[in-house]
NULUM-381620 format. One record per residue (C-alpha): x, y, z; residue in three letters; residue number from 1. Coordinates in nm, 3 decimals, always signed. Each point is the difference from the previous one (the first is absolute). Example, Ala and Ser with C-alpha at 12.3 -4.5 7.8 and 13.67 -1.06 7.14 Angstrom:
BEGIN
> +1.230,-0.450,+0.780,ALA,1;
> +0.137,+0.344,-0.066,SER,2;
***
This chain:
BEGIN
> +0.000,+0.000,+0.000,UNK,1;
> +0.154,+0.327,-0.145,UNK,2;
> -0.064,+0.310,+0.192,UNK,3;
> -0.016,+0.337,-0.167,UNK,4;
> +0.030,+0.311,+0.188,UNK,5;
> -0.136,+0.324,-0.152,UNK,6;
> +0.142,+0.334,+0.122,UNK,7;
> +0.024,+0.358,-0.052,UNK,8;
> +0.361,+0.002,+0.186,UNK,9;
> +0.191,-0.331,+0.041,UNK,10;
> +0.067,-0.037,+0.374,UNK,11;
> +0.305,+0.042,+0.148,UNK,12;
> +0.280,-0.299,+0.105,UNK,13;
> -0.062,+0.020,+0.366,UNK,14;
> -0.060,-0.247,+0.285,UNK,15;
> -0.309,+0.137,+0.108,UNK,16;
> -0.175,+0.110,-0.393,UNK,17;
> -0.216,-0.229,-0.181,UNK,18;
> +0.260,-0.070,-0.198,UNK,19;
> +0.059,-0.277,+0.308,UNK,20;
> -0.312,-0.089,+0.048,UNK,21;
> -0.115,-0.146,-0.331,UNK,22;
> +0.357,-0.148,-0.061,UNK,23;
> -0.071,-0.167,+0.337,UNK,24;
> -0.346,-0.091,-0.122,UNK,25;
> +0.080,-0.169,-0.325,UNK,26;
> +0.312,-0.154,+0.182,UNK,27;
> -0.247,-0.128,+0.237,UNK,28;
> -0.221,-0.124,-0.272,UNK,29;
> +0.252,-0.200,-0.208,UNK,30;
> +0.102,-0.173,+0.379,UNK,31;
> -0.331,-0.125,+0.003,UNK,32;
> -0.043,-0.146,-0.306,UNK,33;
> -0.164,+0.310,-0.198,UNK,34;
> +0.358,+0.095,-0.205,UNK,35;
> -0.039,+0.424,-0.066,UNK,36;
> +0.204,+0.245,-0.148,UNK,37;
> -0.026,+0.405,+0.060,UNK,38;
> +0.019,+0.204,-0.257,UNK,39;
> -0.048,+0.351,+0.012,UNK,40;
> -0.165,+0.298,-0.303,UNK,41;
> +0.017,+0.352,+0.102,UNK,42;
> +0.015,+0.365,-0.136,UNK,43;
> +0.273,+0.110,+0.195,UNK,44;
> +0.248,-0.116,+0.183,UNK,45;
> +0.277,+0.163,+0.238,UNK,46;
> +0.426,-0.038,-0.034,UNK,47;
> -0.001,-0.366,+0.150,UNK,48;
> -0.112,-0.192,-0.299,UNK,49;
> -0.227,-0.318,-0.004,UNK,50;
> +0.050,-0.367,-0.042,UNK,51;
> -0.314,-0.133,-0.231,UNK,52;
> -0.146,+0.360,-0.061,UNK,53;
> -0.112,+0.138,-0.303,UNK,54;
> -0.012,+0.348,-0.059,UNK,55;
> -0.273,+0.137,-0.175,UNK,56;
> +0.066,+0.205,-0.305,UNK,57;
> -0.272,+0.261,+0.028,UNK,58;
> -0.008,+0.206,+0.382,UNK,59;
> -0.342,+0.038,+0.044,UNK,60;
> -0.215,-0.045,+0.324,UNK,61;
> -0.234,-0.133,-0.128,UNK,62;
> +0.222,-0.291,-0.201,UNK,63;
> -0.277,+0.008,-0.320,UNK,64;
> +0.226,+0.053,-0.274,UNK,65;
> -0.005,-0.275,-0.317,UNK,66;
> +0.360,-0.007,+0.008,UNK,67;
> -0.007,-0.085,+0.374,UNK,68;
> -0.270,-0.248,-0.006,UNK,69;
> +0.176,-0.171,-0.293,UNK,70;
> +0.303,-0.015,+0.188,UNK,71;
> -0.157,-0.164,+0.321,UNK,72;
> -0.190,-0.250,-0.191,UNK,73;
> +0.316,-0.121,-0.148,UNK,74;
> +0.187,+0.024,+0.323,UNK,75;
> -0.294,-0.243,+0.131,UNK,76;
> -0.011,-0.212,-0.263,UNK,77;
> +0.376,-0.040,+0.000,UNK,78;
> +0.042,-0.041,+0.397,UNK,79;
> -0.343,-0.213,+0.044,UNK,80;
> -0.153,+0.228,+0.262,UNK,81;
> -0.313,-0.155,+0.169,UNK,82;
> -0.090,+0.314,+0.211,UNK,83;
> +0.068,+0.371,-0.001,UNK,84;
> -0.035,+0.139,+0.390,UNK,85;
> -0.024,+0.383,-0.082,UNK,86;
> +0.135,+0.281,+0.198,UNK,87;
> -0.149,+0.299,-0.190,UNK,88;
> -0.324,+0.019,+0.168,UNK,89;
> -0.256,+0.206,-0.146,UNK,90;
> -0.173,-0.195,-0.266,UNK,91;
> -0.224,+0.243,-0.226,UNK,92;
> +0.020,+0.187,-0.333,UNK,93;
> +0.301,-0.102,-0.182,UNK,94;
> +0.173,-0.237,+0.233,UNK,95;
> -0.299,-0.209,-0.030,UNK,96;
> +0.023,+0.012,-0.360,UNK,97;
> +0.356,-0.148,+0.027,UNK,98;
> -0.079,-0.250,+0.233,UNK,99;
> -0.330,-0.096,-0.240,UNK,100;
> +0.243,-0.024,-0.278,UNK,101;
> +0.263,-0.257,+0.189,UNK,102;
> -0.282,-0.178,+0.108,UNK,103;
> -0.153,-0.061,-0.355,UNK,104;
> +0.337,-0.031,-0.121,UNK,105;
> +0.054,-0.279,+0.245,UNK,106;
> -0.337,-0.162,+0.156,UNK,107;
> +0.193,-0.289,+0.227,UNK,108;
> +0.161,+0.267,+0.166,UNK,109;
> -0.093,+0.118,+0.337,UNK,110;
> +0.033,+0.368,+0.118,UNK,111;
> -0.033,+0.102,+0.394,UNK,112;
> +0.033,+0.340,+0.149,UNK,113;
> +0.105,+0.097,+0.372,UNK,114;
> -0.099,+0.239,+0.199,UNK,115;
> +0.218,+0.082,+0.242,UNK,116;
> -0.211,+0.237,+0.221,UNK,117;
> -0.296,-0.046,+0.148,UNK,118;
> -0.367,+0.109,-0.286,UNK,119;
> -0.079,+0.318,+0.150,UNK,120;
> +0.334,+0.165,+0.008,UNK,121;
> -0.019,+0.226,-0.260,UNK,122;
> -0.282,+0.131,+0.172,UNK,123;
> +0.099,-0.003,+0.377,UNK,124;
> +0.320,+0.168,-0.099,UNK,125;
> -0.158,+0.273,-0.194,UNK,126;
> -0.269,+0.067,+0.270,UNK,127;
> +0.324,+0.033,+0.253,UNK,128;
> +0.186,+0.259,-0.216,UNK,129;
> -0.340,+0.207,-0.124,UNK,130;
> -0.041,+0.025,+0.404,UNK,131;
> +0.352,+0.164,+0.064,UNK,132;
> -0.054,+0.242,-0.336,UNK,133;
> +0.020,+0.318,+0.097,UNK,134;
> -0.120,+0.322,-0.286,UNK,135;
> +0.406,+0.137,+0.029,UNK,136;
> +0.128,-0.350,-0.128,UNK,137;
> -0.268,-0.039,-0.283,UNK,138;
> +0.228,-0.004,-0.306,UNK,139;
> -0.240,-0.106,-0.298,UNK,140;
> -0.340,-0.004,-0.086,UNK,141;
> -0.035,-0.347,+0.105,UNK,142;
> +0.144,+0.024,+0.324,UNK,143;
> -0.287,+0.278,+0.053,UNK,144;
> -0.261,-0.189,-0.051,UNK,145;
> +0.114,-0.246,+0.208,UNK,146;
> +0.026,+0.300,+0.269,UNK,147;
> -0.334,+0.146,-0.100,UNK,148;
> -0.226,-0.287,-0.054,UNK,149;
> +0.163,-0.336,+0.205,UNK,150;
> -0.310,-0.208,+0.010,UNK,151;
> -0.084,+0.065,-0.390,UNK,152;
> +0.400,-0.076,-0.089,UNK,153;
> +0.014,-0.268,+0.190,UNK,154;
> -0.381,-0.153,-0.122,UNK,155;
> +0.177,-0.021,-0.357,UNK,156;
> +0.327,-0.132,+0.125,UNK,157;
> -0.196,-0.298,+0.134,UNK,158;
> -0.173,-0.016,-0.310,UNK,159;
> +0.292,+0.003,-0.201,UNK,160;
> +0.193,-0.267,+0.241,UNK,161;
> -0.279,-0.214,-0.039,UNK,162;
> +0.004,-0.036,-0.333,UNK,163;
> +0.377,-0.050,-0.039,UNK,164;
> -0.082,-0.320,+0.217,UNK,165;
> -0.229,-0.116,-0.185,UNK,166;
> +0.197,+0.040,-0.344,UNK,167;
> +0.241,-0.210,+0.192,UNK,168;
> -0.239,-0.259,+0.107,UNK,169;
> -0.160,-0.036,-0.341,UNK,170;
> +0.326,+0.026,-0.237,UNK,171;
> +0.244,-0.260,+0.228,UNK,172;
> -0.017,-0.326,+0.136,UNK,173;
> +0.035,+0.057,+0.350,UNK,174;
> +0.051,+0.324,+0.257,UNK,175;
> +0.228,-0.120,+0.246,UNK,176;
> -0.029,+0.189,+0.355,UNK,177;
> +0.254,+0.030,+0.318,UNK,178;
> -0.278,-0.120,+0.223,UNK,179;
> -0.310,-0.246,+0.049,UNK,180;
> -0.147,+0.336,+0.107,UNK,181;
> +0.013,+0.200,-0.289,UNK,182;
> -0.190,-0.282,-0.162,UNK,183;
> -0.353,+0.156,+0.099,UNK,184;
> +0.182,+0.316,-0.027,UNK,185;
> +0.045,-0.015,-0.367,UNK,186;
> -0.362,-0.146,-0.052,UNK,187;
> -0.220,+0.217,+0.135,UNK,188;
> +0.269,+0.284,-0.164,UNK,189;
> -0.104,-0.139,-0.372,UNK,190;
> -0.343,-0.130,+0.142,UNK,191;
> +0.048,-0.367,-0.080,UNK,192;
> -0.090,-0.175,+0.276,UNK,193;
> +0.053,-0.305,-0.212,UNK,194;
> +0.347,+0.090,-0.100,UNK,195;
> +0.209,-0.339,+0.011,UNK,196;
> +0.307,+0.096,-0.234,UNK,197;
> +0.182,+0.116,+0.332,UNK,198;
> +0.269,-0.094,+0.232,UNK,199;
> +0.172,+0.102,+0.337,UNK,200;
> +0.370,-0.046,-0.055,UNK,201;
> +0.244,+0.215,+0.274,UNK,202;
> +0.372,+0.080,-0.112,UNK,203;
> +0.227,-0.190,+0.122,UNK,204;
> +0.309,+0.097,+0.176,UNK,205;
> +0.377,-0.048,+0.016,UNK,206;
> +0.060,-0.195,+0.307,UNK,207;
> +0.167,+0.204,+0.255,UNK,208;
> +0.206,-0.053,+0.370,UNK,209;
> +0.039,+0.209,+0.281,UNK,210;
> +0.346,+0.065,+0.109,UNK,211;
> -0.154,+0.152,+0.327,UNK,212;
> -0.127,-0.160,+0.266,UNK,213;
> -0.364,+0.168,+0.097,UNK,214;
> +0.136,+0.046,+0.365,UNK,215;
> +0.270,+0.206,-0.161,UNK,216;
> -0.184,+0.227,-0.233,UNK,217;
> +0.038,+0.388,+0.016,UNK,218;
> -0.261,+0.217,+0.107,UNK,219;
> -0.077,+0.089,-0.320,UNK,220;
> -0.360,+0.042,-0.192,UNK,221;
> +0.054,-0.015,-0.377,UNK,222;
> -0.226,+0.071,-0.325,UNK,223;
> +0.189,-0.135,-0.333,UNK,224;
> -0.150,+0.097,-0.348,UNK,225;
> -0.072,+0.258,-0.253,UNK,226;
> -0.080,+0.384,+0.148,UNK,227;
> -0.282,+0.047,-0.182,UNK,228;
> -0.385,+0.090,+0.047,UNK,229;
> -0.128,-0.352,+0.022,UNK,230;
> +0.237,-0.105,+0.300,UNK,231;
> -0.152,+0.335,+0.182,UNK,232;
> +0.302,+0.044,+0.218,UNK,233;
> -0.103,+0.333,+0.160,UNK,234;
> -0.277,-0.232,+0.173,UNK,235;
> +0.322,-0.192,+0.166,UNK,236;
> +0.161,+0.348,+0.090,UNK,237;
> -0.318,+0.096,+0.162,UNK,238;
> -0.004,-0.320,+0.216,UNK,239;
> +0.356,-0.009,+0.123,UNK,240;
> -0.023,+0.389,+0.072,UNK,241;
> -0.289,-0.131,+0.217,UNK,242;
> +0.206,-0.244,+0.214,UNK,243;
> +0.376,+0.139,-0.082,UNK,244;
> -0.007,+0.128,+0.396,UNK,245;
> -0.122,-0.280,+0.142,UNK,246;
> +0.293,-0.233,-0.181,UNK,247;
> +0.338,+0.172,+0.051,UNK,248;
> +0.185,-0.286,-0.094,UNK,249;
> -0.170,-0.046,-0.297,UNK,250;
> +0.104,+0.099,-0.380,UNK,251;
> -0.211,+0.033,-0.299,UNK,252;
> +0.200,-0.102,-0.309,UNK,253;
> -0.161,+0.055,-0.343,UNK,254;
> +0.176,-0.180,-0.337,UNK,255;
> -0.094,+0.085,-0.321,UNK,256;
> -0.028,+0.243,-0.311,UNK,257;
> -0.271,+0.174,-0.155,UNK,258;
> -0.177,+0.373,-0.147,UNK,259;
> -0.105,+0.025,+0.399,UNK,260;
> +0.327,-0.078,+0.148,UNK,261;
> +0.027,+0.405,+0.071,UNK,262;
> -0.311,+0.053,+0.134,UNK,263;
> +0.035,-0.232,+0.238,UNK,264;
> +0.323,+0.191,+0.148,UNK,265;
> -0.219,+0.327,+0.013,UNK,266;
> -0.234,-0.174,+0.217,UNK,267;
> +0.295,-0.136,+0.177,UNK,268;
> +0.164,+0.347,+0.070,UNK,269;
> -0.293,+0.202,+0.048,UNK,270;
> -0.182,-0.265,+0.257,UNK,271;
> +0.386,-0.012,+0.164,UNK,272;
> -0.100,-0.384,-0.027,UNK,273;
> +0.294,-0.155,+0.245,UNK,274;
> +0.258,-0.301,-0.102,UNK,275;
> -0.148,-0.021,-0.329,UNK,276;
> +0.250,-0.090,-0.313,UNK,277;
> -0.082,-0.050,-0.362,UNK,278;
> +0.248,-0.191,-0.190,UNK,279;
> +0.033,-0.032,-0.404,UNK,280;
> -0.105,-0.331,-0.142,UNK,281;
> +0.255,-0.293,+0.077,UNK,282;
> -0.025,-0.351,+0.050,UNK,283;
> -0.285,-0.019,+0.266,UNK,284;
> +0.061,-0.330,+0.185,UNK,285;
> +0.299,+0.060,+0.223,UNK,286;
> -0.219,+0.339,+0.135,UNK,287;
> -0.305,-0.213,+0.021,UNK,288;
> +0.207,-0.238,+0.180,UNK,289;
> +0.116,+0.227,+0.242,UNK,290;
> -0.342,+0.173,+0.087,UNK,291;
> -0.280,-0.173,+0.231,UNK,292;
> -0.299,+0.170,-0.146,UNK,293;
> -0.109,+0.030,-0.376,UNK,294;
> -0.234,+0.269,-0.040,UNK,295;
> -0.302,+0.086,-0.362,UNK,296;
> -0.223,+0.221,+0.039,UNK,297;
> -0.046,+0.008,-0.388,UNK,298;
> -0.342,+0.115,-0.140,UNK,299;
> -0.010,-0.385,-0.201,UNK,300;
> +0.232,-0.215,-0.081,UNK,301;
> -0.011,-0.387,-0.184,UNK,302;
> +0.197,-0.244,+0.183,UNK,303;
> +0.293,+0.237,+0.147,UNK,304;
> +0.254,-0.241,-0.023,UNK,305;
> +0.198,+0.247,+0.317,UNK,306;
> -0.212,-0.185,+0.241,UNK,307;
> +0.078,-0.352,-0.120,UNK,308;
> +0.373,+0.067,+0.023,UNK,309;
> -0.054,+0.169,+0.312,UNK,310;
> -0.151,-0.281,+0.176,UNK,311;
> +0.249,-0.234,-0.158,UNK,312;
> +0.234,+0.185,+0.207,UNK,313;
> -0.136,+0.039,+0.334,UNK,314;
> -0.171,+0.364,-0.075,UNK,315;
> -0.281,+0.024,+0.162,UNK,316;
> -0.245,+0.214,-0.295,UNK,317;
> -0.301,+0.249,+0.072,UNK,318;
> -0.219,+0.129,-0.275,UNK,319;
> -0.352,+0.141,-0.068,UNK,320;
> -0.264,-0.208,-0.130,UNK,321;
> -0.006,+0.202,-0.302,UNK,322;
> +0.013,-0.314,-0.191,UNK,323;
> -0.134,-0.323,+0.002,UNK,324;
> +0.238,-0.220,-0.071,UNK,325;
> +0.182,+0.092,+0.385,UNK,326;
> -0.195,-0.239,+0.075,UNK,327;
> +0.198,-0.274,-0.136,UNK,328;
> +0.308,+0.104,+0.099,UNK,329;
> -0.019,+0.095,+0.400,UNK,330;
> -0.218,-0.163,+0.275,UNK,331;
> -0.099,+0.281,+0.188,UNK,332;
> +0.181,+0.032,+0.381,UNK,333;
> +0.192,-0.329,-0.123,UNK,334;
> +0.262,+0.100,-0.243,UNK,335;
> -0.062,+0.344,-0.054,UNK,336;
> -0.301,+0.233,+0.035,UNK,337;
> -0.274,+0.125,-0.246,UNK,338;
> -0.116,+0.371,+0.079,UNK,339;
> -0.361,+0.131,-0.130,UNK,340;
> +0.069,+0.214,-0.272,UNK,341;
> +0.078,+0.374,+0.056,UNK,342;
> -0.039,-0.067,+0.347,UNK,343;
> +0.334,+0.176,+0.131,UNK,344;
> -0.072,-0.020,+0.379,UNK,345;
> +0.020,-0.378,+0.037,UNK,346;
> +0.289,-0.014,-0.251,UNK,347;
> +0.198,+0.209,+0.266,UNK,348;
> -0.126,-0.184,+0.271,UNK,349;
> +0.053,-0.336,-0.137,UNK,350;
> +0.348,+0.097,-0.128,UNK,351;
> +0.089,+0.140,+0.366,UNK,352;
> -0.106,-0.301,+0.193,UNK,353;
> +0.175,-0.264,-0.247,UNK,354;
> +0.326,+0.255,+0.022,UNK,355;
> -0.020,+0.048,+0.361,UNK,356;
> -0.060,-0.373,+0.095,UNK,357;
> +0.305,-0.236,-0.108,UNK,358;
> -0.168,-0.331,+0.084,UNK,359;
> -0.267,+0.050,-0.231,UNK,360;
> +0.147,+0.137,-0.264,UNK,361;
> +0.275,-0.289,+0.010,UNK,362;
> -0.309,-0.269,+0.007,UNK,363;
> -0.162,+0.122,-0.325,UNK,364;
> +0.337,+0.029,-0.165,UNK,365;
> +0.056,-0.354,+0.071,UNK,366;
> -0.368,-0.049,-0.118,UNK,367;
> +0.058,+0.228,-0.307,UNK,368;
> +0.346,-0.235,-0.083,UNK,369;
> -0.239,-0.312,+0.008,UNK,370;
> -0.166,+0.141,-0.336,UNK,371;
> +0.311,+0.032,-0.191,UNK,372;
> -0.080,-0.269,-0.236,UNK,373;
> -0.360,+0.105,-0.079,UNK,374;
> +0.119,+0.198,-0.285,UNK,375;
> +0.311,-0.246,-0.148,UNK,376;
> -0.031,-0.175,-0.385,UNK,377;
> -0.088,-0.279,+0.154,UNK,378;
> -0.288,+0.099,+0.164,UNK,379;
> -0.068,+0.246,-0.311,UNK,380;
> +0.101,-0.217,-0.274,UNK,381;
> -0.289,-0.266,+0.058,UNK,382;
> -0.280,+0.272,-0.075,UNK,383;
> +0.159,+0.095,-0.299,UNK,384;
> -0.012,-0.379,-0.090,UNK,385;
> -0.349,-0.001,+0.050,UNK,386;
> -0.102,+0.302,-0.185,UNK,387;
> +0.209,-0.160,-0.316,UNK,388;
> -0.181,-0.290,+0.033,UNK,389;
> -0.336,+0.134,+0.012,UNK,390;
> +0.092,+0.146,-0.378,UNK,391;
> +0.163,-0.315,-0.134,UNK,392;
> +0.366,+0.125,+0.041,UNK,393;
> +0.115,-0.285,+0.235,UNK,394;
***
């Protein structure tokens, strides 16, 4: 079984990209009796080069060009590809065109797409950022009626969402989701109740050891991942400037880049927010390591994989409810705690009592270390298995 993956941007050589993951997966595969090879089309691709890649000729988003539908249709007939897992999301106007085309072109084939956020983020993102638009920052004509009429804007954004999902649903052979959650999620978003082409498949991740024991872990509380809107770190400022006093000992340590990286040392400097330190993007697990708390407070997220590496590492994680899919990940009070959305008050009470009191916080770590394996290819790989075999493939 030949697995094709379709990108905008070819991912990057690292230990923790996709680019591990699905080696791992069709390494896993072939193991087991299923033998797979990865292959790889995309429109661009960065310095590092690609083993079985094919660049496409013609860099368009939305891939429907003849000469670059001719060009994949020979790459698949040439490599024998059984099933193209697609990375470029957003499956109307053209792009379905071009993946109409492959499929006439080739009607054995199979073609899934993942989503790797929960249905409604689009949506719960943009009513987040319409929220914190103020009339001095509205730069466009769009971004004032987003100021000026929210509840009409955001009426058509659903509108339009839901109708990219169902393009999806009705052009490809299967939507595959991070969670059994977001199963209902994405029905009642295209109002199919009936809806059976889906599947609940979380990302795996790259097996990872603790070079710390938990007894010996700093007093640190950590966030690691991209500065931007959706991960609503100002929310996490507020909270720690709400128990900073009460924690002397304590440090807030913030990893990552993004557009609101700078904002976020305004609010630092103007709140006079104590023993807090942002640090540029670097390899995240030795910090991770070091901390005792991981902290989200992101207006939605997928399947962060931050908490699963966390846990794997004797982090003890908190995060809002914001999404459902928490709910796979941490047993609430057990191995990490699950705060009602928005609700800042118990997120600085809960993160105060499990800083202040070492024996519990060392009991869920040790509880959070017990779900490291939740998330490995071998507990992955098998799902993957099935959903093949459900179309055929295996």
């Amino acid at each position: 079984m030949n697995i094709l993956i379709l990108q905008t941007k070819a991912f990057p050589h690292r230990s923790n990209s996709f680019y591990w993951f699905y080696t791992q997966l069709t390494e896993w595969l072939t193991a087991h009796g299923y033998p797979s090879i990865l292959y790889f089309a995309y429109l661009d691709v960065d310095d590092y080069g690609f083993e079985n890649g094919l660049l496409l000729p013609d860099k368009v988003p939305h891939f429907y060009t003849q000469q670059n539908i001719e060009t994949l249709s020979t790459y698949i007939t040439d490599k024998r590809i059984d099933v193209i897992l697609d990375y470029s999301h957003i499956i109307t106007g053209r792009t379905r065109l071009f993946f109409l085309e492959i499929k006439r072109l080739h009607p054995d084939l199979r073609i899934f797409t993942m989503i790797h956020n929960c249905p409604s983020h689009t949506t719960q993102l943009k009513q987040y950022e319409i929220s914190r638009l103020r009339l001095k920052d509205v730069r466009s004509v769009k971004q004032f009626v987003q100021w000026s009429m929210p509840e009409i804007y955001l009426r058509l954004l659903k509108r339009e969402v839901k109708k990219q999902n169902i393009s999806a649903y009705d052009t490809l052979d299967e939507i595959v989701l991070l969670s059994p959650s977001y199963i209902p999620e994405f029905k009642k978003l295209i109002n199919r109740p009936d809806a059976n082409r889906l599947s609940a498949i979380p990302n795996a991740i790259r097996p990872v050891e603790s070079q710390i024991p938990i007894q010996k872990k700093n007093k640190e509380i950590i966030f690691v991942g991209r500065i931007e809107n959706e991960k609503a770190l100002p929310k996490l400022l507020k909270i720690w400037e709400m128990v900073q006093d009460r924690l002397p000992d304590w440090n807030l340590i913030i990893v990552g880049d993004g557009s609101k990286r700078e904002e976020c040392r305004s609010i630092i400097e103007r709140r006079k927010l104590k023993r807090t330190e942002i640090k540029e993007y670097q390899m995240a697990i030795p910090l991770i390591d070091q901390a005792s708390i991981l902290c989200l407070t992101s207006v939605i997220e997928g399947l962060p994989t931050v908490f699963t590496e966390a846990m794997s590492l004797g982090v003890v994680p908190i995060g809002f409810d914001s999404f459902r899919a928490i709910y796979d990940m941490i047993e609430d009070g057990k191995n990490g705690f699950i705060i009602p959305n928005n609700d800042y008050r118990q997120y600085a009470e809960t993160l105060y009592r499990l800083a202040s009191d070492d024996r519990l916080r060392q009991q869920m770590a040790q509880h959070a270390l017990s779900k490291k394996d939740k998330y490995s290819i071998e507990s992955i790989a098998p799902l993957w298995l099935e959903t093949f075999k459900k179309h055929g493939l295996a």
